[in-house]
N, C-alpha and C positions, 0 to 999 in steps of 0.2 A: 780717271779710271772708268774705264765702260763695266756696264752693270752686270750681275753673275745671276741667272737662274736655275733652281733647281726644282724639279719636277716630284712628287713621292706621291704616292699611296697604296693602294692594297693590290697584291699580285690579280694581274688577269686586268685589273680596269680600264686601261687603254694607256699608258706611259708612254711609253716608244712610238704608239699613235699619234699620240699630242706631240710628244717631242719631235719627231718627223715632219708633221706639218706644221708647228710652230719654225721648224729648220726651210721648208719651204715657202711660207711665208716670209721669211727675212732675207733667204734666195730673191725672192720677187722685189725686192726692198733695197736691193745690190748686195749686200753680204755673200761674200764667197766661203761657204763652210768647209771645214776640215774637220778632222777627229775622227771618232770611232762610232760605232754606232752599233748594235745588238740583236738579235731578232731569231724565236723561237722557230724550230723548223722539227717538223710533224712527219710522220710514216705510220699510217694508216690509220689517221687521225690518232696518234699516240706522242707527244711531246717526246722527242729525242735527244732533243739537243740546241744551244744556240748558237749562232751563226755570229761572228764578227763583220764587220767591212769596213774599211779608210774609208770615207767621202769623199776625199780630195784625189787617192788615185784609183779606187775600187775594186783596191785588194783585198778578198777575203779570208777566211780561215775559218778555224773553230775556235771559239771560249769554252764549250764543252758539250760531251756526249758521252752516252749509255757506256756507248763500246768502245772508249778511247781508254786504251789499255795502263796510261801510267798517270799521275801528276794526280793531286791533293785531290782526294772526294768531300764532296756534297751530295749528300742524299745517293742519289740512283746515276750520277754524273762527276766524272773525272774531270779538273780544269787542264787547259790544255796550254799548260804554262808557254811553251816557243811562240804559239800563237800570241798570246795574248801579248807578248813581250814583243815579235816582232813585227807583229802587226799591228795591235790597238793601242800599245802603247807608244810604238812610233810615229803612229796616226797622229797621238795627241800631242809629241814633240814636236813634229813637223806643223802642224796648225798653228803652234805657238810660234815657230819661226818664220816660217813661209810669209812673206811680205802680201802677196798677194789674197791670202786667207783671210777674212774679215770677222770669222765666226766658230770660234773652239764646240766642237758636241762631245759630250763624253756620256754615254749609255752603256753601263751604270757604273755607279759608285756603290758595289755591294760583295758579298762575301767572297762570292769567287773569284771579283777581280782585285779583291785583297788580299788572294792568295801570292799576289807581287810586289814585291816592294819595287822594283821599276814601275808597278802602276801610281802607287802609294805617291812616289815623285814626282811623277807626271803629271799626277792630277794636281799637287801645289804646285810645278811649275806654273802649271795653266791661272791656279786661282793668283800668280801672281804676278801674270801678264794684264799689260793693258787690254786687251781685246776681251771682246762680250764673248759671255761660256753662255752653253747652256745645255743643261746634263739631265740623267736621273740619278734620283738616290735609294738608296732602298730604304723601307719604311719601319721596318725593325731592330735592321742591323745593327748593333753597338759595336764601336768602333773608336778610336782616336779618331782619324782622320774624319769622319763624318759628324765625329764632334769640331771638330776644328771648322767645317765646311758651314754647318749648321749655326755656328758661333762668329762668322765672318760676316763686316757689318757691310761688305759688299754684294752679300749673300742675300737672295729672297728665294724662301719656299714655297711652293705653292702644291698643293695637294690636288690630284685631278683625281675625283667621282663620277662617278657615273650620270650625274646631274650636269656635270659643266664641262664636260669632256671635249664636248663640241664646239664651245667659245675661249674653253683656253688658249691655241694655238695662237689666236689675232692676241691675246692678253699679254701672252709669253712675248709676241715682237712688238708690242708697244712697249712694254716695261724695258727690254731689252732694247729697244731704240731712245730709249728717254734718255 
């Protein structure tokens, strides 16, 4: 079984930065990634919302925003359940199947996208496929499944600071190539 990574630490430190270029780097390395992947999107420099995207076909959507009129809140954001069902969590079914996919990403493993149990799925489908994952987690969240994730002895976490932010990504695809 190829090796599972997970990314955590404190909101704002850079995640999705490492996790991206840890996913580039193992691109460069031949792995062909698939999954989901997450990414804050701003209006007038004011956090509005995040953005989804497949990798494997570069469909996007929303996981959630201000003004998205229906589906479970967080804070100051509605999750944007179709999306996240149609998009992110088919991203991370299709990675698991796709022959050609060499590398599951799942950004993140945190509250709003536990607002799905079709996520909830997906994400063990994945942790119980052969193919190398490499995700975020959130760093707070209490959870079943992030205890299961956390507790998985295929599982390594690695915490990215603002100290190691910028050597993590080579770290993430050596561990994940071992």
């Amino acid at each position: 079984m190829a090796r599972v990574v997970f990314l955590t630490g404190a909101p704002g430190v850079g995640k999705t930065t490492v996790l991206s270029k840890a996913v580039e780097a193992l691109q460069r390395r031949g792995l062909k990634p698939g999954g989901m992947i997450s990414r804050e999107v701003r209006e007038g420099g004011v956090r509005v919302g995040f953005e989804l995207r497949d990798l494997y076909t570069g469909r996007t959507g929303w996981l959630s925003h201000v003004r998205n009129p229906t589906g479970p809140q967080l804070g100051r954001y509605r999750v944007n359940l179709k999306d996240l069902e149609g998009i992110g969590v088919r991203a991370i079914e299709e990675a698991v199947a796709q022959a050609e996919v060499g590398l599951v990403v799942i950004d993140e493993v945190g509250p709003m996208e536990l607002f799905s149990a079709a996520f909830r799925e997906a994400v063990r489908k994945a942790l119980r496929s052969p193919k190398p994952l490499v995700g975020v987690l959130h760093q707070r969240a209490g959870d079943r499944l992030i205890d299961e994730i956390r507790s998985n002895p295929r599982v390594t976490v690695l915490e990215v600071t603002y100290g190691n932010r910028d050597t993590l990504p080579e770290s993430v695809a050596r561990l994940v190539l071992e």
